[in-house]
PDB file of N, CA, C and O in Angstrom:
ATOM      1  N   UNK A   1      11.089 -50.931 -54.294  1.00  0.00           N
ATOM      2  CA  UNK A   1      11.768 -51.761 -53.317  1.00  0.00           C
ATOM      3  C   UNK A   1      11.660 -53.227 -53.729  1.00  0.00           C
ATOM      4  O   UNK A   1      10.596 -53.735 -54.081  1.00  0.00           O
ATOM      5  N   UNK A   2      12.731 -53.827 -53.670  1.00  0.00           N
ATOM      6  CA  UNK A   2      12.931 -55.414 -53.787  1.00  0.00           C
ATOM      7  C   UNK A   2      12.064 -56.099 -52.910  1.00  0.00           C
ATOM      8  O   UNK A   2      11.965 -55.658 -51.765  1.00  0.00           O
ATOM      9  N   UNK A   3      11.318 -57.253 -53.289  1.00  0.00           N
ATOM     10  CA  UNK A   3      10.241 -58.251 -52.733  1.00  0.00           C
ATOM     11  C   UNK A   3      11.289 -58.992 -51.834  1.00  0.00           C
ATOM     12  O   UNK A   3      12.134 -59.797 -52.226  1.00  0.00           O
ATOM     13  N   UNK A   4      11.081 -58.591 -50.630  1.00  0.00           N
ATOM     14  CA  UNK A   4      12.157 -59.300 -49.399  1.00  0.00           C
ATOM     15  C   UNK A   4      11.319 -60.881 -48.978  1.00  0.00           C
ATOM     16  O   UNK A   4      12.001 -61.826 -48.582  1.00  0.00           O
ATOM     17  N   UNK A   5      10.199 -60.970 -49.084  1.00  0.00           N
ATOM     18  CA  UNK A   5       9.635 -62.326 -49.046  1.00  0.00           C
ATOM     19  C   UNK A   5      10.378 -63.615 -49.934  1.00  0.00           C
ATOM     20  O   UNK A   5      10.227 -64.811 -49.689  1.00  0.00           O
ATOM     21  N   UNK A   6      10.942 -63.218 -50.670  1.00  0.00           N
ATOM     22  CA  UNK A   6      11.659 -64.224 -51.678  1.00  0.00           C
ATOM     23  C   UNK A   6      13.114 -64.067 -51.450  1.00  0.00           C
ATOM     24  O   UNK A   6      13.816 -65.011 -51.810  1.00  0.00           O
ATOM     25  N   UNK A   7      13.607 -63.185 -50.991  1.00  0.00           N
ATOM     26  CA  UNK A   7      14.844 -63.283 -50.739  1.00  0.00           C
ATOM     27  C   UNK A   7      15.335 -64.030 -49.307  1.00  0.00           C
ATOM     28  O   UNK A   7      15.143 -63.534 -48.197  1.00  0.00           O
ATOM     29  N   UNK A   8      16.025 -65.356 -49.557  1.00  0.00           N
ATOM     30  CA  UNK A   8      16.685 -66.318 -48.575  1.00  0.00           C
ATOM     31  C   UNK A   8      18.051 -66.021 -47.579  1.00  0.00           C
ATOM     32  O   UNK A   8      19.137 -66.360 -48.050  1.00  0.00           O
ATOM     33  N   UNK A   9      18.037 -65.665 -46.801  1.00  0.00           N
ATOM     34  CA  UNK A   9      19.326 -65.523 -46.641  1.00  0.00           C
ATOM     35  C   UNK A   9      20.148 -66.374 -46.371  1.00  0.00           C
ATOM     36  O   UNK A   9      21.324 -66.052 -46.539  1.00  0.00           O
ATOM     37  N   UNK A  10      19.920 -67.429 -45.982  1.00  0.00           N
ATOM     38  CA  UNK A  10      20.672 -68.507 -45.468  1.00  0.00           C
ATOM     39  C   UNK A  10      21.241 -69.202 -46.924  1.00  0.00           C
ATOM     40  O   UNK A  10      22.411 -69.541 -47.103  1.00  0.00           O
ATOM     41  N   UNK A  11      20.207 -69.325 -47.856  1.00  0.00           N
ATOM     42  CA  UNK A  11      20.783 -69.436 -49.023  1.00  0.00           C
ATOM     43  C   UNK A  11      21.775 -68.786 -49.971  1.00  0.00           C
ATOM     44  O   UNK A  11      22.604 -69.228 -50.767  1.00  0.00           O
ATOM     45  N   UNK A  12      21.348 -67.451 -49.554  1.00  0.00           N
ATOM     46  CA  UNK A  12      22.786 -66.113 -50.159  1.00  0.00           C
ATOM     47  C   UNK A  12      23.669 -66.418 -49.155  1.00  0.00           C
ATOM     48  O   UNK A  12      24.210 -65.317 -49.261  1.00  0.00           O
ATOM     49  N   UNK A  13      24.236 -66.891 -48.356  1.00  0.00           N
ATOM     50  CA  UNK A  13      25.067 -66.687 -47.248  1.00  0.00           C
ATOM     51  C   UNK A  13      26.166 -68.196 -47.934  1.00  0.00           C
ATOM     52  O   UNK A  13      27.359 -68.106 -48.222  1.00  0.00           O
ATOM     53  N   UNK A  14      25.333 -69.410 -48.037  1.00  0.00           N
ATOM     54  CA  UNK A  14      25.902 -70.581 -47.964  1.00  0.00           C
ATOM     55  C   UNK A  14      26.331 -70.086 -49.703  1.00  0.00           C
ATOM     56  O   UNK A  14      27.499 -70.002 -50.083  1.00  0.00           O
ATOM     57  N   UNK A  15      25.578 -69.909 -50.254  1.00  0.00           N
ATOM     58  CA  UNK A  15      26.117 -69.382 -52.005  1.00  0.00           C
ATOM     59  C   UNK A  15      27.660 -68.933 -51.991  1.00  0.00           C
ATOM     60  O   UNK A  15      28.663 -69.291 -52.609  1.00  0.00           O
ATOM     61  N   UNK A  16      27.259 -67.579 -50.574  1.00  0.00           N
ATOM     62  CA  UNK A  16      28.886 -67.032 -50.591  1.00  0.00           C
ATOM     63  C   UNK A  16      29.899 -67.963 -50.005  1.00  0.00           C
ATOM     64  O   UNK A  16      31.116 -67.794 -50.079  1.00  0.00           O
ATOM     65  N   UNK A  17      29.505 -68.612 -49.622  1.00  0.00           N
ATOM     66  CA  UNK A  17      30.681 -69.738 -48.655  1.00  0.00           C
ATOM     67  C   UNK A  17      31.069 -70.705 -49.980  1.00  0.00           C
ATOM     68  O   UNK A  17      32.194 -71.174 -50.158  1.00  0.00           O
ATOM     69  N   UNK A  18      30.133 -70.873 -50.708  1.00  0.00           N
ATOM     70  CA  UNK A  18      30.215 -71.998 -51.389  1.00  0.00           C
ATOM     71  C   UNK A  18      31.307 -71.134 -52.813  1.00  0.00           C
ATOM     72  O   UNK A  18      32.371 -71.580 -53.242  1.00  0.00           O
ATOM     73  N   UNK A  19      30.788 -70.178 -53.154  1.00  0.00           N
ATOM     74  CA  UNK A  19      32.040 -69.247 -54.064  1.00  0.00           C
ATOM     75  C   UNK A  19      33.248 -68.934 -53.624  1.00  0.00           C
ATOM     76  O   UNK A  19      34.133 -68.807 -54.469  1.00  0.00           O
ATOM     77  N   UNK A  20      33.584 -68.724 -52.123  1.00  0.00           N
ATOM     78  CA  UNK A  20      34.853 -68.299 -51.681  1.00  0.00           C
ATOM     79  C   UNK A  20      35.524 -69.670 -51.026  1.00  0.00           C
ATOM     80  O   UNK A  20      36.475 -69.657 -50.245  1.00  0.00           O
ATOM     81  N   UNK A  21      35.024 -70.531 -51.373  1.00  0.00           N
ATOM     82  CA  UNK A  21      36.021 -72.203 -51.466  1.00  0.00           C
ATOM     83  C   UNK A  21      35.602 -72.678 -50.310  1.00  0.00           C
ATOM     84  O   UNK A  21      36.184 -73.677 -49.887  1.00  0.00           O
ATOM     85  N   UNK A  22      34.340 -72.012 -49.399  1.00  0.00           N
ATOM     86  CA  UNK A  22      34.296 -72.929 -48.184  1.00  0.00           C
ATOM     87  C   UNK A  22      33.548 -74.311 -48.196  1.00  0.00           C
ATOM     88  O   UNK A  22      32.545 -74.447 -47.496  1.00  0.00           O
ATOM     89  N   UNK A  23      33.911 -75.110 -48.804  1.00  0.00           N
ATOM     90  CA  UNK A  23      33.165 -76.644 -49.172  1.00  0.00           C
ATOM     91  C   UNK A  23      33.740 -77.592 -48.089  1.00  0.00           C
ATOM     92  O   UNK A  23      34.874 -78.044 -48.247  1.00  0.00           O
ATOM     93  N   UNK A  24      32.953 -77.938 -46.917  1.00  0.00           N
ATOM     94  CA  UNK A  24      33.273 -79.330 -46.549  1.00  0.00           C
ATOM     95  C   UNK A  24      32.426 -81.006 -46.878  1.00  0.00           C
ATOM     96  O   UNK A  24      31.243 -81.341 -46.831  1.00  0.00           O
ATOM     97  N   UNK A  25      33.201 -81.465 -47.079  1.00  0.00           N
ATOM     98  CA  UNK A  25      32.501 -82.601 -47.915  1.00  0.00           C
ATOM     99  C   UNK A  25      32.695 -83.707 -46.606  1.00  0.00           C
ATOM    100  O   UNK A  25      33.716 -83.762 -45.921  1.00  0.00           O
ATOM    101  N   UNK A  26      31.307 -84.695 -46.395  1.00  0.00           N
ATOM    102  CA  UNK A  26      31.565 -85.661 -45.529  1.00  0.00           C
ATOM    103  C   UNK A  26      31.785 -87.158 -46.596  1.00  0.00           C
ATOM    104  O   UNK A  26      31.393 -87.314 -47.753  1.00  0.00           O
ATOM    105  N   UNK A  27      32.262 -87.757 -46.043  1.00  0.00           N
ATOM    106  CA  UNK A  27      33.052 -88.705 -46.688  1.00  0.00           C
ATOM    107  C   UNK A  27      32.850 -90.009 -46.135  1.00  0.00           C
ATOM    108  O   UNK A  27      32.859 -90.194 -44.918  1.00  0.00           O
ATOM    109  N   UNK A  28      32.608 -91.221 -47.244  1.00  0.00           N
ATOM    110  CA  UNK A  28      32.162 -92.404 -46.212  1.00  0.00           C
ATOM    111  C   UNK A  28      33.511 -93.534 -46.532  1.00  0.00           C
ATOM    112  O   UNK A  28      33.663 -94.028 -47.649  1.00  0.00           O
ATOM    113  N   UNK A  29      34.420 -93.831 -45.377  1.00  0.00           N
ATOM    114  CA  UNK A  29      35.668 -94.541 -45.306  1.00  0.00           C
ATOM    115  C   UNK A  29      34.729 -95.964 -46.351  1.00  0.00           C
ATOM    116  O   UNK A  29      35.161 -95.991 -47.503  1.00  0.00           O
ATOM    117  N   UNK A  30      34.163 -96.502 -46.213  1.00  0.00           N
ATOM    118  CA  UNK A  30      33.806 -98.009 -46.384  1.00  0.00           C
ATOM    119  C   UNK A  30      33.397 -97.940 -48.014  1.00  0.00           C
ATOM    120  O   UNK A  30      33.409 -98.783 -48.911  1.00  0.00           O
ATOM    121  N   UNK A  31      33.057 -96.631 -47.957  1.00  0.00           N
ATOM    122  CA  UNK A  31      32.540 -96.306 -49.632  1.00  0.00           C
ATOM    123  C   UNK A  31      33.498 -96.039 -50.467  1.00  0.00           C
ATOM    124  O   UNK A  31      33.142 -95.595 -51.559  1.00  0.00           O
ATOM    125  N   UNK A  32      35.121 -96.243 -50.191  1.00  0.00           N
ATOM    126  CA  UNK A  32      36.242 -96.024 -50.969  1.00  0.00           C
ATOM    127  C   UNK A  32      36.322 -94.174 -51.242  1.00  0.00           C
ATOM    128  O   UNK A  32      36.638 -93.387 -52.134  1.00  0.00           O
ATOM    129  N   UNK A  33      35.681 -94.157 -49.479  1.00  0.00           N
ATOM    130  CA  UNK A  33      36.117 -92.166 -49.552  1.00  0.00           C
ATOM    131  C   UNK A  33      35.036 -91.357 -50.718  1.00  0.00           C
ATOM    132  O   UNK A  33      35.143 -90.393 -51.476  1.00  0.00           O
ATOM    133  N   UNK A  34      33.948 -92.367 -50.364  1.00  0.00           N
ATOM    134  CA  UNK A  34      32.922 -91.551 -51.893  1.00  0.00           C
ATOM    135  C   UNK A  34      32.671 -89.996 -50.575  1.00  0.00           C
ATOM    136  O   UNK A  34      32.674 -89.980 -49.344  1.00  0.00           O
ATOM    137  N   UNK A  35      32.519 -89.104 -51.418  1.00  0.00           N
ATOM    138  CA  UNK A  35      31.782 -88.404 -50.847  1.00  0.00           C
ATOM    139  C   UNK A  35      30.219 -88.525 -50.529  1.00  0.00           C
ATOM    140  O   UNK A  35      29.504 -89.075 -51.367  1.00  0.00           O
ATOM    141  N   UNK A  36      29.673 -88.032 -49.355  1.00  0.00           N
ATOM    142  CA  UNK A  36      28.659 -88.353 -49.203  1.00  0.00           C
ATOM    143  C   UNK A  36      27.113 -87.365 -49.189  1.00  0.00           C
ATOM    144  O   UNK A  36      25.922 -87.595 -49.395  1.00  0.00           O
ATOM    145  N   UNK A  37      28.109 -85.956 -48.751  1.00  0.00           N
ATOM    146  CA  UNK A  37      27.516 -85.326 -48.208  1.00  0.00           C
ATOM    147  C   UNK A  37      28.063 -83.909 -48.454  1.00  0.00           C
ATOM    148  O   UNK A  37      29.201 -83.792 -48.000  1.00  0.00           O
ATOM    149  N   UNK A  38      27.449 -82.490 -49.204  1.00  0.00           N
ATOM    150  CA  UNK A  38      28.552 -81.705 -49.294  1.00  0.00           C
ATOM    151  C   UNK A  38      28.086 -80.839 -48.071  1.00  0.00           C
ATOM    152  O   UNK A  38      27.137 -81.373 -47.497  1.00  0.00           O
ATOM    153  N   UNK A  39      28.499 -79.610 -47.491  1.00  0.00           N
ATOM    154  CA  UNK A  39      28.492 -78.895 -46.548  1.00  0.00           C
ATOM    155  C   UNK A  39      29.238 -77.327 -46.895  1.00  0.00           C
ATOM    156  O   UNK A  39      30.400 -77.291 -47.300  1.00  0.00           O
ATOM    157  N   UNK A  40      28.348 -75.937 -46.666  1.00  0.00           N
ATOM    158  CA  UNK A  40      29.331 -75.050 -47.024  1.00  0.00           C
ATOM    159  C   UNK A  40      29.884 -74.584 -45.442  1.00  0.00           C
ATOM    160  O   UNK A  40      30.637 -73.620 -45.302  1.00  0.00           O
ATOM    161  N   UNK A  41      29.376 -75.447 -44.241  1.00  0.00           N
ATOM    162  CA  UNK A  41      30.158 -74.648 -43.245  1.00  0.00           C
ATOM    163  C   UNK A  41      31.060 -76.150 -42.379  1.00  0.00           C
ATOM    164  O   UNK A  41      30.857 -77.317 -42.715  1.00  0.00           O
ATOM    165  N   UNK A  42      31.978 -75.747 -41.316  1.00  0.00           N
ATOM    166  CA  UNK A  42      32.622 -77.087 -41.405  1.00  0.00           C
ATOM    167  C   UNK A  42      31.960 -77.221 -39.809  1.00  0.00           C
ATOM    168  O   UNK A  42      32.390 -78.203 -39.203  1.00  0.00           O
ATOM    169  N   UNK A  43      31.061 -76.440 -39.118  1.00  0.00           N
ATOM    170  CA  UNK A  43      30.534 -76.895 -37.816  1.00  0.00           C
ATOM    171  C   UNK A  43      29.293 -78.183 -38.387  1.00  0.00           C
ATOM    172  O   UNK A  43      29.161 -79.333 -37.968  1.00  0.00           O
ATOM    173  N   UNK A  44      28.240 -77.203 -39.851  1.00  0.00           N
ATOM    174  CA  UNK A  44      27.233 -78.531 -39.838  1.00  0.00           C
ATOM    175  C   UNK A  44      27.849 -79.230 -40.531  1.00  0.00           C
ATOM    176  O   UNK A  44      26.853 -79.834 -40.929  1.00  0.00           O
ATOM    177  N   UNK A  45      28.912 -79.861 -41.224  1.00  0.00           N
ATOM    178  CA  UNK A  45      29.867 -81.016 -41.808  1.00  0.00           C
ATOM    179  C   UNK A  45      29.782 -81.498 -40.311  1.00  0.00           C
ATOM    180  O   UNK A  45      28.744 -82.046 -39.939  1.00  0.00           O
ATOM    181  N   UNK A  46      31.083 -81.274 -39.226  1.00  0.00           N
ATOM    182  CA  UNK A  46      31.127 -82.014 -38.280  1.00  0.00           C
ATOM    183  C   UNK A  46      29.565 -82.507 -37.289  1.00  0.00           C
ATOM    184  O   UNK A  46      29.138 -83.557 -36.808  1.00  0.00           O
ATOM    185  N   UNK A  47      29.272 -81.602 -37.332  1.00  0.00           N
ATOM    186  CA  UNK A  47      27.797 -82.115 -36.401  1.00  0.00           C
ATOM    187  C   UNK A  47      26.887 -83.509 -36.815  1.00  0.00           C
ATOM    188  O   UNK A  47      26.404 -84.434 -36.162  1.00  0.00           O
ATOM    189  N   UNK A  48      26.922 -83.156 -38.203  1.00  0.00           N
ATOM    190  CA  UNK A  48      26.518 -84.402 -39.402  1.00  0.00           C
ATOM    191  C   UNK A  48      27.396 -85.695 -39.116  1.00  0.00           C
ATOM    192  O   UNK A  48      26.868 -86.706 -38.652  1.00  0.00           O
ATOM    193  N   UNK A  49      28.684 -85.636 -39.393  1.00  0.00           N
ATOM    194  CA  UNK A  49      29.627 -86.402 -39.333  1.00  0.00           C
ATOM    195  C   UNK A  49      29.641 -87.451 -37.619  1.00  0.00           C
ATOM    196  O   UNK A  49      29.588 -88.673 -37.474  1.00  0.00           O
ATOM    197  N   UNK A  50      29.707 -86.667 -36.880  1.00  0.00           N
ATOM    198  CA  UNK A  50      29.414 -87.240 -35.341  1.00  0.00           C
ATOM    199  C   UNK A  50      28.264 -88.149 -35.209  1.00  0.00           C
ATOM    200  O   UNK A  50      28.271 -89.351 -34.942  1.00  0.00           O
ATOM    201  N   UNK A  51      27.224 -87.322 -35.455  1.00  0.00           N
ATOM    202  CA  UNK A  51      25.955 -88.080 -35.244  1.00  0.00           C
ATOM    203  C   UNK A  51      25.995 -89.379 -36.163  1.00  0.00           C
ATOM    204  O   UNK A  51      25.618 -90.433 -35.651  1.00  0.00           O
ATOM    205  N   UNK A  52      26.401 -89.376 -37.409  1.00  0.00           N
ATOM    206  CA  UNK A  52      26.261 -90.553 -38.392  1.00  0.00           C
ATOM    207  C   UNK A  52      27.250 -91.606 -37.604  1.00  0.00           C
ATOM    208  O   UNK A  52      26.860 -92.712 -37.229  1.00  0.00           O
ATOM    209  N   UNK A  53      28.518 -91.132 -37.414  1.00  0.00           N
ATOM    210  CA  UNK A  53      29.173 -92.494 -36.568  1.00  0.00           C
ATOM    211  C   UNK A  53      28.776 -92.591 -35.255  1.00  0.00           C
ATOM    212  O   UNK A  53      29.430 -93.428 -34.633  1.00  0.00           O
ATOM    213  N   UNK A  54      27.790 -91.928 -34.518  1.00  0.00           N
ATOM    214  CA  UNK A  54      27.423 -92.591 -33.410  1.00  0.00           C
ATOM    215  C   UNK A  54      26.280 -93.421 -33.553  1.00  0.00           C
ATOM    216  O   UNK A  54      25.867 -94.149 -32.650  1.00  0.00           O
ATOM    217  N   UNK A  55      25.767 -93.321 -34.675  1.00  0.00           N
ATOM    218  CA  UNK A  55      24.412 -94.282 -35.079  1.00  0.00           C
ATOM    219  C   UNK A  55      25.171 -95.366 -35.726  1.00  0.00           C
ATOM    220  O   UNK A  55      24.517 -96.407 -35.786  1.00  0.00           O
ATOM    221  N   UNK A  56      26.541 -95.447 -36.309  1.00  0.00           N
ATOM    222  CA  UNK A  56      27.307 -96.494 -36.938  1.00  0.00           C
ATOM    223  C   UNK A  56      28.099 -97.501 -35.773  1.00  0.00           C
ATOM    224  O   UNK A  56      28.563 -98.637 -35.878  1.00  0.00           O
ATOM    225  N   UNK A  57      28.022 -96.482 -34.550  1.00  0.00           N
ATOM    226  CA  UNK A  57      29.034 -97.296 -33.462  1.00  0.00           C
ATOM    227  C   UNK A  57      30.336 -97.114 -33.542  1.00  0.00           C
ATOM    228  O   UNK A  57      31.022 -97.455 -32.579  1.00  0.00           O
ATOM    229  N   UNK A  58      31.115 -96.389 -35.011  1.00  0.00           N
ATOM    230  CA  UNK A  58      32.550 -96.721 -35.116  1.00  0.00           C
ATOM    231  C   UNK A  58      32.628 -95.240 -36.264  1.00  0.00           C
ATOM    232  O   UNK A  58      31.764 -94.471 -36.685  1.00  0.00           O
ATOM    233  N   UNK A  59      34.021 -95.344 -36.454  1.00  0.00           N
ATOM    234  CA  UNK A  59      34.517 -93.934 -37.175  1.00  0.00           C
ATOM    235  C   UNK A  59      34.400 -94.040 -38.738  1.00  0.00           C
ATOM    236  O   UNK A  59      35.326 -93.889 -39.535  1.00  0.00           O
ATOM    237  N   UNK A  60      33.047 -94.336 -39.035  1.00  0.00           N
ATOM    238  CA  UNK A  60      33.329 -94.408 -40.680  1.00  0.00           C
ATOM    239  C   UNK A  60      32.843 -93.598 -41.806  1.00  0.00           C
ATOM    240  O   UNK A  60      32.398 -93.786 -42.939  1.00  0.00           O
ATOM    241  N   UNK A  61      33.121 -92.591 -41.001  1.00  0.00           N
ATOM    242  CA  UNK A  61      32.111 -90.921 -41.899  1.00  0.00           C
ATOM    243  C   UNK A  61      33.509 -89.670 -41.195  1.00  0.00           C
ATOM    244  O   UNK A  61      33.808 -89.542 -40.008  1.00  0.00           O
ATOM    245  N   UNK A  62      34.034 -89.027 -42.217  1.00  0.00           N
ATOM    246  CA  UNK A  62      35.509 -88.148 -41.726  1.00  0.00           C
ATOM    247  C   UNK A  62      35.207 -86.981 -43.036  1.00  0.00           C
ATOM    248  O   UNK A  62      35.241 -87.022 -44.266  1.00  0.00           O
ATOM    249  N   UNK A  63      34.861 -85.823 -41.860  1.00  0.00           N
ATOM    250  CA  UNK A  63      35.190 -84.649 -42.443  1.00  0.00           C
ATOM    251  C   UNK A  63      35.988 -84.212 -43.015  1.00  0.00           C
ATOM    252  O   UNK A  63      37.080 -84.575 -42.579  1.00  0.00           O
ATOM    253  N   UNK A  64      36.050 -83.549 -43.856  1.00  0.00           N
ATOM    254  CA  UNK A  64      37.055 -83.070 -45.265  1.00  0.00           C
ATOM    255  C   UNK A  64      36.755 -81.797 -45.927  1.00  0.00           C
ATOM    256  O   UNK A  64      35.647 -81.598 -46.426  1.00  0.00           O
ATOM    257  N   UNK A  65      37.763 -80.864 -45.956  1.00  0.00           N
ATOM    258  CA  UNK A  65      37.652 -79.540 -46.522  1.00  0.00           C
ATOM    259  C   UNK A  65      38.220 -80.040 -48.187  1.00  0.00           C
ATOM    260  O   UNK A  65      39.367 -80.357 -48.503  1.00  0.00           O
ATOM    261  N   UNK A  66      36.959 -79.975 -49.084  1.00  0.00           N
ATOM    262  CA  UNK A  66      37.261 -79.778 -50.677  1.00  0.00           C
ATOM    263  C   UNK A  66      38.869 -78.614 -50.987  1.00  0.00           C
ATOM    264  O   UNK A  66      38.977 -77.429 -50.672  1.00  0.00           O
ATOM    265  N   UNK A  67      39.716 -79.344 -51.558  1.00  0.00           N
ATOM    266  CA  UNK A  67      40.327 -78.624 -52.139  1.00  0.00           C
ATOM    267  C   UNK A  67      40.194 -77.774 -53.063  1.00  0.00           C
ATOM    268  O   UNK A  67      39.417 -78.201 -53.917  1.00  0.00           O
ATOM    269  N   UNK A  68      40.745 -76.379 -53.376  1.00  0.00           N
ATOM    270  CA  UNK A  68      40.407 -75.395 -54.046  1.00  0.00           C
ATOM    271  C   UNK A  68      40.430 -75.702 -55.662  1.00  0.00           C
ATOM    272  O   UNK A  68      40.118 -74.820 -56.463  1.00  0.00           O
TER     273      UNK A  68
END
């Protein structure tokens, strides 16, 4: 039997998101759209994204699905 102590799942899970194109990238407007931040699901992209412009006061962090 396989050593299940070492096996991650959250890490096999985001792996598969991250192979089947699910990449959201957070993005900083002021940084000329650098990316900032990558994300394989787009709830913790947005959750990330919110909180950073409410600590900024204003809209300068915008979620973005990586093109394929």
């Amino acid at each position: 039997m396989a050593d299940t102590e070492s096996f991650d799942l959250v890490a096999e899970f985001n792996a598969l998101l991250f192979e089947a194109g699910s990449i959201w990238d957070v993005i900083d407007r002021r940084q000329g759209h650098e990316v900032t931040l990558t994300l394989p699901t787009e709830h913790e992209a947005r959750v990330i994204c919110e909180e950073w412009n409410r600590q900024e006061g204003r809209e300068r962090f915008k979620v973005v699905k990586r093109a394929a």
